[in-house]
C-alpha positions as CSV (number, residue, x, y, z in Angstrom):
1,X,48.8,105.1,-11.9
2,X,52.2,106.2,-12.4
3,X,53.0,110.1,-13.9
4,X,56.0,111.0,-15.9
5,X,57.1,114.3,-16.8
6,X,58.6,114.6,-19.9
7,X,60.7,116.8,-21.3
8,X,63.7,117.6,-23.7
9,X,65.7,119.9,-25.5
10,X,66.2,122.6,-23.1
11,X,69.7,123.5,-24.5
12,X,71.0,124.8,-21.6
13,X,74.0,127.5,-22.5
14,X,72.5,128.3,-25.8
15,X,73.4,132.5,-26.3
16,X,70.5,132.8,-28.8
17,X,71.4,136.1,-30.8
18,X,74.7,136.7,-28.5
19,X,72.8,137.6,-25.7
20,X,73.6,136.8,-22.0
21,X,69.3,137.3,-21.4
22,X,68.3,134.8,-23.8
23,X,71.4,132.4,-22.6
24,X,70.0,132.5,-18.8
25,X,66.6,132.1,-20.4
26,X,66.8,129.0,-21.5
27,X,68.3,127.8,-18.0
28,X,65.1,129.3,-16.0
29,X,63.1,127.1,-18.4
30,X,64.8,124.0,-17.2
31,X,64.3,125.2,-13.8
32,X,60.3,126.0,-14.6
33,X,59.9,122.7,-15.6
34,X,61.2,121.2,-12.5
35,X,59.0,123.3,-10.3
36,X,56.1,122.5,-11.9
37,X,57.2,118.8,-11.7
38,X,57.9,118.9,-7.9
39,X,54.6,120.8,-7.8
40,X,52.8,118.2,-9.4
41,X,54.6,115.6,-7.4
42,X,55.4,113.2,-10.6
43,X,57.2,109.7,-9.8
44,X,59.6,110.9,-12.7
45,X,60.7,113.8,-14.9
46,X,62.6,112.1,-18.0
47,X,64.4,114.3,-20.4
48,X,64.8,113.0,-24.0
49,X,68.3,114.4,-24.6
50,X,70.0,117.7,-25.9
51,X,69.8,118.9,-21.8
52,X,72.8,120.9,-22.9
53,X,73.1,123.3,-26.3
54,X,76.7,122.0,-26.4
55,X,79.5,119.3,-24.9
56,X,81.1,122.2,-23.5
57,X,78.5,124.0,-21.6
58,X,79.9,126.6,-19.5
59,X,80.8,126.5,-15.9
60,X,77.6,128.6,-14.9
61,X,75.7,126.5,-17.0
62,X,77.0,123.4,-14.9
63,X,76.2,125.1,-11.6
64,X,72.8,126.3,-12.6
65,X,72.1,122.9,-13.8
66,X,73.0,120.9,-10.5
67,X,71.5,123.4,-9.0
68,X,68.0,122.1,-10.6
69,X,68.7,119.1,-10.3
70,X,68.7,119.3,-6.4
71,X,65.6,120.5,-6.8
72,X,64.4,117.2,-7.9
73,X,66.7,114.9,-5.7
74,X,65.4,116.9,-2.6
75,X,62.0,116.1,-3.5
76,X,62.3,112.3,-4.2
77,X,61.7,112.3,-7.8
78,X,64.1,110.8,-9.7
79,X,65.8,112.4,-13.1
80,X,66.0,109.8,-15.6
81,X,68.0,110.9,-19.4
82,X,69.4,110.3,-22.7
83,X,72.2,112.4,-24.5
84,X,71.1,113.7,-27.6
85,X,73.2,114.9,-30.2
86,X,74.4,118.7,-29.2
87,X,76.1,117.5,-25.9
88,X,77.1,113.7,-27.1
89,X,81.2,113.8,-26.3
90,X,83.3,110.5,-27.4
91,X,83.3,109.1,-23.9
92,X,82.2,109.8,-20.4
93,X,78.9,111.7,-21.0
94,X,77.6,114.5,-18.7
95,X,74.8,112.8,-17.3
96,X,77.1,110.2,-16.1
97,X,79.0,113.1,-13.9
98,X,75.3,113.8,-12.7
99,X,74.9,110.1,-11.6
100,X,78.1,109.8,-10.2
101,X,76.4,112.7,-8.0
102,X,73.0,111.4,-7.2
103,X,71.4,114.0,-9.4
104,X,70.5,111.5,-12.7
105,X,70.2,108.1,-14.5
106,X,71.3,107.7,-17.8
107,X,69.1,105.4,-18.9
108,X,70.3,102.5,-21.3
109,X,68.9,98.8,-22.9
110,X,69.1,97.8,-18.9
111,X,65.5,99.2,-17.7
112,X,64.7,101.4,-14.4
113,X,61.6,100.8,-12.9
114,X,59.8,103.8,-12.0
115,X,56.6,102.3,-10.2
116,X,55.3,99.5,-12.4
117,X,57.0,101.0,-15.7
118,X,60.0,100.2,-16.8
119,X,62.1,103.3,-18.6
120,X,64.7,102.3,-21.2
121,X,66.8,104.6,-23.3
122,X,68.9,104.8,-26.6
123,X,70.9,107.8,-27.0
124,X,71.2,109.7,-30.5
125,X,72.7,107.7,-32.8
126,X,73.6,109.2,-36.3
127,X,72.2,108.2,-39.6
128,X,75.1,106.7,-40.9
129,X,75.5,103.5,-37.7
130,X,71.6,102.7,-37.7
131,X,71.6,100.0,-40.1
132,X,73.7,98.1,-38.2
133,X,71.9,99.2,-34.9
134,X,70.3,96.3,-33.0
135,X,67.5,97.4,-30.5
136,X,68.2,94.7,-28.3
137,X,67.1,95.7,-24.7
138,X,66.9,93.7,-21.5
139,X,63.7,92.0,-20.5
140,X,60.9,93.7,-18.4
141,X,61.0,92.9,-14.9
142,X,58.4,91.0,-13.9
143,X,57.6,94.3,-11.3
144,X,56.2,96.2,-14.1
145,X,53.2,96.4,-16.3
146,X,54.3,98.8,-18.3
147,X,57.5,100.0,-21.1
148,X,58.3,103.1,-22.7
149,X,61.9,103.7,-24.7
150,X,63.6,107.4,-24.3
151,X,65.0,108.4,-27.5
152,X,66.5,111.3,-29.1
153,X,66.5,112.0,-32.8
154,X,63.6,112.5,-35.9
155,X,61.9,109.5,-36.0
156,X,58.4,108.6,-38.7
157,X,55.7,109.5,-39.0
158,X,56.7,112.8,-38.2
159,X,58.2,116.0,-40.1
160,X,61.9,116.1,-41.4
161,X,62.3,111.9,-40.2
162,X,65.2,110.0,-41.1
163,X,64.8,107.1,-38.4
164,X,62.5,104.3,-39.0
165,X,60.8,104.0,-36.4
166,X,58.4,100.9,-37.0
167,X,61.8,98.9,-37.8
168,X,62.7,99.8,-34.4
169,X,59.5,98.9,-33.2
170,X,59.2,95.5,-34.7
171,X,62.9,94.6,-33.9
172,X,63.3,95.5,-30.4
173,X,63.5,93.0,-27.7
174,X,60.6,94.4,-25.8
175,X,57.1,95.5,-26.6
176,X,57.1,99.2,-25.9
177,X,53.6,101.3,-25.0
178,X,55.4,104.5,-25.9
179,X,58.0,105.7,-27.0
180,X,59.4,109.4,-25.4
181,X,61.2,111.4,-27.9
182,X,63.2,114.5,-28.1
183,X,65.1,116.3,-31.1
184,X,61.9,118.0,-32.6
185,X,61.1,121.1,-31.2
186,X,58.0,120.9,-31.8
187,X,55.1,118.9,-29.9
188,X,53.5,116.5,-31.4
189,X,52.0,113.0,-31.3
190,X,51.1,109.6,-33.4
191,X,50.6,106.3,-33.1
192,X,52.5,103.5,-34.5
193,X,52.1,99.3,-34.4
194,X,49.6,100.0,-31.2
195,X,52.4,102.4,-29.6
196,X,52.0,105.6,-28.8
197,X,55.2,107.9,-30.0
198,X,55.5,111.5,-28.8
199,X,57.6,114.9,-28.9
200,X,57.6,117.0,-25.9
201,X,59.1,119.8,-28.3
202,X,61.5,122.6,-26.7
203,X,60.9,124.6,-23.6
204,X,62.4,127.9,-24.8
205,X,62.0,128.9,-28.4
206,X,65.3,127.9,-30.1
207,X,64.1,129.2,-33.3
208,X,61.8,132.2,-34.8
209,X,59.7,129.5,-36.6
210,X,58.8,127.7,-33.2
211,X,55.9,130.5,-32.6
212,X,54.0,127.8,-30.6
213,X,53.9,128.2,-27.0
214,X,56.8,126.1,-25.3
215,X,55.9,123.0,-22.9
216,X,56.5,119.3,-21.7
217,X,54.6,116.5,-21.8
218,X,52.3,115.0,-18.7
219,X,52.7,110.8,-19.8
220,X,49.9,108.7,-17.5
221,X,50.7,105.2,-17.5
222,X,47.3,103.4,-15.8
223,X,46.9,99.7,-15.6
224,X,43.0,97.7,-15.9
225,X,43.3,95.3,-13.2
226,X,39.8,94.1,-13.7
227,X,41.0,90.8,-15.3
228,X,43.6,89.5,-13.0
229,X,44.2,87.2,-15.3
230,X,44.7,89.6,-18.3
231,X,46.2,92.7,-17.0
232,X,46.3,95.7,-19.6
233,X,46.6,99.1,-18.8
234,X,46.7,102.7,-21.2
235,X,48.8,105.2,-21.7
236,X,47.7,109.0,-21.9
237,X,49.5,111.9,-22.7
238,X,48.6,115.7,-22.4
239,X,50.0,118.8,-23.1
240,X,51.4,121.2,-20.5
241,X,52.4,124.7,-21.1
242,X,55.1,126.9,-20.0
243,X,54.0,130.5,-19.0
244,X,57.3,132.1,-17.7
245,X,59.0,131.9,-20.6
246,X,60.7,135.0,-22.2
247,X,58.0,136.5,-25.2
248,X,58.5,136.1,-28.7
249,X,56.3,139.0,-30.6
250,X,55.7,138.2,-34.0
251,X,55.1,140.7,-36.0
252,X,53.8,140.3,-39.7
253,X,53.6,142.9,-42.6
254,X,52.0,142.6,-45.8
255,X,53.1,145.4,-47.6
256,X,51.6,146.7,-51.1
257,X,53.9,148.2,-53.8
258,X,53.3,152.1,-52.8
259,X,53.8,151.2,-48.8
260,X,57.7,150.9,-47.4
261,X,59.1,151.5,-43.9
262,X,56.4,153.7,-42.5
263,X,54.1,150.9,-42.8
264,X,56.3,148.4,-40.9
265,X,57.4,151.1,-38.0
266,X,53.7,151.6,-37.7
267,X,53.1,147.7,-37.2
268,X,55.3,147.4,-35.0
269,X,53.8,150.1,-32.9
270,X,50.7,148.0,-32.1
271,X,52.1,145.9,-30.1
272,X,54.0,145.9,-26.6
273,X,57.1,144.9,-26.7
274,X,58.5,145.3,-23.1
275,X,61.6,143.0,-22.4
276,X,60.1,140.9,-25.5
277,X,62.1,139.4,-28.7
278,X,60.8,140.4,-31.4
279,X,60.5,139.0,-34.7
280,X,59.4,141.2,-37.8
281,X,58.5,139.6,-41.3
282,X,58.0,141.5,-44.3
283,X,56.0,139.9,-47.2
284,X,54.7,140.9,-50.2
285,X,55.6,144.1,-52.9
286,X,56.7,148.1,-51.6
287,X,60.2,149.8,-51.1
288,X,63.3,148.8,-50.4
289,X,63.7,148.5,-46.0
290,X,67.2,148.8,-43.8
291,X,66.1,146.3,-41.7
292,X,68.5,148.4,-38.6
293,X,65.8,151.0,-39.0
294,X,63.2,148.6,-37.7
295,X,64.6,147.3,-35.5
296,X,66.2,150.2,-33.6
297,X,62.3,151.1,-33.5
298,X,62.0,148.0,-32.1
299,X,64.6,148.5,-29.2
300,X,63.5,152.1,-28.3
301,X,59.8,150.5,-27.3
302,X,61.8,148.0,-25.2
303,X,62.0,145.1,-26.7
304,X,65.0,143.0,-25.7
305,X,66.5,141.6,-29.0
306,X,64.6,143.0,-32.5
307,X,65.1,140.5,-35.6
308,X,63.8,141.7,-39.4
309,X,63.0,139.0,-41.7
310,X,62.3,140.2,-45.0
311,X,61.1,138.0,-47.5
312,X,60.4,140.0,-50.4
313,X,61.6,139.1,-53.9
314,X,63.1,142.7,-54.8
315,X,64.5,144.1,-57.8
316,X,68.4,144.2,-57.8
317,X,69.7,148.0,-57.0
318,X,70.6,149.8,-60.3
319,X,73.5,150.8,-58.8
320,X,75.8,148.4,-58.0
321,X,78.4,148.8,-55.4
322,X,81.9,148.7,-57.1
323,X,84.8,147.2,-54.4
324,X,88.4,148.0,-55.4
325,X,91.8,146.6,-53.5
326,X,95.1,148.4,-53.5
327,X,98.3,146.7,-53.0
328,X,98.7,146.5,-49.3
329,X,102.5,146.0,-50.1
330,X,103.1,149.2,-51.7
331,X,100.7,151.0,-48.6
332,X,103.7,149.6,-46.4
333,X,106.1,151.2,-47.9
334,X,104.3,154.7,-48.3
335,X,103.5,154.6,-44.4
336,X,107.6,153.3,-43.6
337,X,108.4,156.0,-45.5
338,X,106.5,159.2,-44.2
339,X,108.0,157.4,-40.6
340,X,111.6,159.0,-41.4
341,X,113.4,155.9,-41.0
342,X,117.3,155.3,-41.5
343,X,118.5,153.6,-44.1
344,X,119.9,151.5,-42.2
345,X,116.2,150.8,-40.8
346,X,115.0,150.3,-43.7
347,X,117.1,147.8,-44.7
348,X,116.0,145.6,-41.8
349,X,112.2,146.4,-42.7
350,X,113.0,145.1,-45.9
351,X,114.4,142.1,-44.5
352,X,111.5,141.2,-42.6
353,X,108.9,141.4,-44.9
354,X,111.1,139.5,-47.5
355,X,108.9,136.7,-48.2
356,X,111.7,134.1,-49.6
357,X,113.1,134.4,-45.8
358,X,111.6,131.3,-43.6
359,X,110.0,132.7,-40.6
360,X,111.6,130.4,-38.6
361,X,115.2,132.3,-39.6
362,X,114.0,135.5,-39.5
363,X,114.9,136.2,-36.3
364,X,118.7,135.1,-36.7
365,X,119.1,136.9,-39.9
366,X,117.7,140.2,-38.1
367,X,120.5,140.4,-35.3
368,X,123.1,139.4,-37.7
369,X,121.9,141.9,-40.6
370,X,121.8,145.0,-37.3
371,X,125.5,143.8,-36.3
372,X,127.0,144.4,-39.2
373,X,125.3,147.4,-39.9
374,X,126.0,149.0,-36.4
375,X,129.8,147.7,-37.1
376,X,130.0,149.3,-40.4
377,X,128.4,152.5,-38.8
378,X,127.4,153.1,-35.4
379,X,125.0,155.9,-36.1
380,X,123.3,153.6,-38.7
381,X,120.0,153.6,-37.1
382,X,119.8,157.3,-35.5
383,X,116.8,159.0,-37.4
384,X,116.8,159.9,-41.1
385,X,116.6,163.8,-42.4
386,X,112.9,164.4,-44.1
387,X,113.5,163.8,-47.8
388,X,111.7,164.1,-50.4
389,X,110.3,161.0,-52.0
390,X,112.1,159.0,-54.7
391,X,110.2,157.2,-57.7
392,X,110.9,154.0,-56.4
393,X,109.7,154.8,-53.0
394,X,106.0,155.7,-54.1
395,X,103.9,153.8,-56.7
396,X,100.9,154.2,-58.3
397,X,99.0,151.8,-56.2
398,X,100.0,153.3,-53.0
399,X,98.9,156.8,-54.2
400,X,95.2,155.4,-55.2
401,X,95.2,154.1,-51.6
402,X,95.6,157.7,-49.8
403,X,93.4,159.5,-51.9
404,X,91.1,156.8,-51.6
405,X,91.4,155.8,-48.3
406,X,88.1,157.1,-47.5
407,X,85.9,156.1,-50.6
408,X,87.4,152.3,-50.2
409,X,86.1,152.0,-46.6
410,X,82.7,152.9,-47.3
411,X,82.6,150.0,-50.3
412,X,84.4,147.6,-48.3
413,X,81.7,148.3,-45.6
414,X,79.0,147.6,-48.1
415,X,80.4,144.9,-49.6
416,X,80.8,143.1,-46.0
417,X,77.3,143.9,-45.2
418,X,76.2,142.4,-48.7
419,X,78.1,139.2,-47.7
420,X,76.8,139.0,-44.2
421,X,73.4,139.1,-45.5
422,X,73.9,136.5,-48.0
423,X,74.9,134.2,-45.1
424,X,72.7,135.2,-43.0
425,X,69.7,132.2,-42.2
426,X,68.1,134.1,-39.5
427,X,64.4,133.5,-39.4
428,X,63.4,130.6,-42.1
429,X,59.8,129.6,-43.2
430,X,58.2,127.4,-40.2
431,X,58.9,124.1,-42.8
432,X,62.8,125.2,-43.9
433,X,63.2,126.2,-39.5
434,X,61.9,122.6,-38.6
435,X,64.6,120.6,-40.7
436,X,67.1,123.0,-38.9
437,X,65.4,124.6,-36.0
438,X,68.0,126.9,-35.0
439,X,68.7,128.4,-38.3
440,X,67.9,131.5,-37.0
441,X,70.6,131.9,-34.8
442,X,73.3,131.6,-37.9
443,X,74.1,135.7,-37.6
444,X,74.3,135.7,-33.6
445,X,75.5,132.9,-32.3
446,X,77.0,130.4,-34.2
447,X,77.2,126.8,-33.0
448,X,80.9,125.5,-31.9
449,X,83.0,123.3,-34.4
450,X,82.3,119.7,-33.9
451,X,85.6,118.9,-32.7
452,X,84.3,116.3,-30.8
453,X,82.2,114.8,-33.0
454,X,82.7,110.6,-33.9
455,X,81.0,110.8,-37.1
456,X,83.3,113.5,-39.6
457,X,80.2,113.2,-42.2
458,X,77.6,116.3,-41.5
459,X,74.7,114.1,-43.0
460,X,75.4,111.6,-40.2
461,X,74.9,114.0,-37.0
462,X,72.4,116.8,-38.2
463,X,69.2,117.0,-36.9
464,X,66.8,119.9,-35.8
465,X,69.0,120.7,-33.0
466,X,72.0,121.7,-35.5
467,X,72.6,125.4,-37.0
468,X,76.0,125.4,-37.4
């Protein structure tokens, strides 16, 4: 009987909610997954892509990583990979640095035997290349009994798919008994044209909608040699859960219309929260919340991270908050001129901020502009006497500004909150989270632009790893 580990989507260098915790969290997930592996003493842990959260994971990331990975190598069990679509880069892939160490295969249509099984891979490929994608592999050695693909992407029968995956089935080259995938977070299992095709899901939560506990996948592939003529074998997979991972409280309130934030602060009180991320969701009618409220409640009963959620359909405030802008223009001039500048100062301010000038020739026109001045007048820029202000040096505009100044920063401040919350995704229903399952992260940590990315067409490369 040959055992397999497998595993995926650990997103290694992910800063979930900007914090440095979380970010190291998801790297001692990796590492409890190889621990339990070299424990177990599996013939193979096999990672179905997205090892990284990124292409450019950072250089503690990197070390940590090979760092695990010795782990493995000490122990004799080989590391056997796809890239999935967060750390895919145009050329040389990460995984190929790791072989060119020892530390990992990057598995491919050319198979690696791993007992009598024979692992093949196909990286992430996006939407838009598949229909010209032939899933021509290379035969089975004769060595094994058994072949299972490594994949990474949403594949049928299951949630959010856009890959077909009895196509792929039917038109590959070799006759798999299961397929290993990666890209869904979470775990689950079918069977398709008599093979067996499973998600080892995420081993941190990426997400506030991935409440289930995080895992990996035990994959037993046992062949009947009762018929030597007719050998046949099965393949079983089980579920294996991950206890050190960092606690996600969920807390729920249902709140009816007379009930507001004393409800949810009392909630949230019945639970310990120690070193915990906390996650609190507010359905139903009551009063208007300041979601900061909670969650400095939240904090001050140690959780690590606090999150609020609130899902309510409430009534617009009556009053609205009015925004208004002054001319910053004229608010340059009033602050130049309470600074008691020369003239001849002045005159150079003026030709700086002239905006028919070409920045490129500003600096040119400057020193000629001061040597004529100082030749005309040597004392040209020596400080000017206080004077009172002229019409033309004050404007309406600039006068609503100062007496203002105060009033305008408090709207602006609301304003920009209103905005942030508008954009924020944090915390999506379990169904929205699993089409993008690290929506939640959209106020903390926003993903990187994909500068690297072959395919310019969003449509083409999103998948439940993407947030950004």
């Amino acid at each position: 009987m040959t055992r397999i580990l497998h595993t995926g989507d650990t997103h290694i260098g992910y800063q979930q909610y900007n914090s440095p915790e979380r970010r190291q969290d998801f790297l001692e997930a990796f590492r409890a997954v190889v621990e339990d592996a070299v424990a177990a003493d599996v013939d193979a842990v096999i990672h179905a892509g997205d090892l990284f959260h990124d292409r450019r994971p950072g250089l503690v990331d990197l070390q940590g990583t090979v760092e695990i990975l010795r782990t493995l190598a000490d122990a004799d069990i080989p590391f056997l990979a796809v890239v999935g679509n967060h750390e895919g880069k145009r050329d040389a892939q990460w995984l190929d640095l790791f072989a060119d160490l020892g530390l990992a295969t990057r598995l491919g249509a050319e198979p690696e035997l791993v007992d009598d099984v024979a692992v093949y891979g196909l990286d992430f490929v996006p939407r838009s290349r598949r229909d010209d994608l032939e899933y021509d592999f290379a035969p089975v050695p004769e060595a094994a009994d058994h072949a299972t693909l490594v994949s990474h992407g949403l594949f049928e029968p299951f949630a959010h798919a856009d890959w077909d995956t009895e196509r792929m089935l039917s038109e590959s080259t070799v006759d798999f008994d299961a397929v290993l995938l990666g890209d869904n977070h979470k775990p689950d299992t079918a069977e398709v044209l008599d093979t067996w095709v499973t998600y080892c899901g995420s081993t941190e939560r990426a997400s506030a909608s991935e409440r289930e506990d995080r895992g990996y996948n035990l994959v037993e592939f046992e062949t009947d040699e009762t018929d030597e003529t007719d050998q046949t074998g099965s393949v079983a997979i089980s579920r294996r859960g991950l206890t050190a991972t960092r606690e996600f409280v969920f807390v729920d309130a249902e709140l009816e219309e007379s009930e507001g934030i004393d409800r949810v602060r009392e909630r949230v009180r019945q639970h310990d929260l120690e070193d915990a991320v906390v996650i609190v969701t507010i359905e139903g009618d009551g009063r208007p919340i300041t979601p900061a409220t909670i969650e400095e409640t939240a904090i001050d009963r140690g959780a690590l991270i606090a999150r609020v959620n609130d899902r309510r359909d409430l009534p617009d405030e009556a009053d609205e908050v009015t925004v208004s802008f002054a001319d910053p223009d004229a608010a340059v001039r009033e602050r130049v001129r309470d600074l008691g500048l020369s003239d001849a100062a002045l005159d150079i301010d003026e030709t700086v901020r002239n905006d028919e000038l070409v920045d490129s020739n500003v600096r040119e026109t400057v020193e000629r502009r001061v040597r004529e001045l100082l030749e005309e007048d040597e004392s040209a820029f020596e400080p000017a006497p206080e004077r009172e202000p002229t019409d033309e040096d004050v404007t309406t505009v600039a006068d609503q500004l100062s007496e203002s100044d105060e009033t305008a920063t408090v709207d602006e401040d609301a304003a920009t909150k209103a905005d942030d919350t508008d954009d924020d995704p944090i915390a999506t229903t379990d169904a929205d989270a699993e089409g993008n399952d690290l929506a939640d992260a959209g106020e903390d940590d926003p993903a990187e632009p994909d500068t690297e990315s072959d395919d310019p067409a969003d449509a083409d490369t999103a998948s439940l790893g993407d947030f950004a």
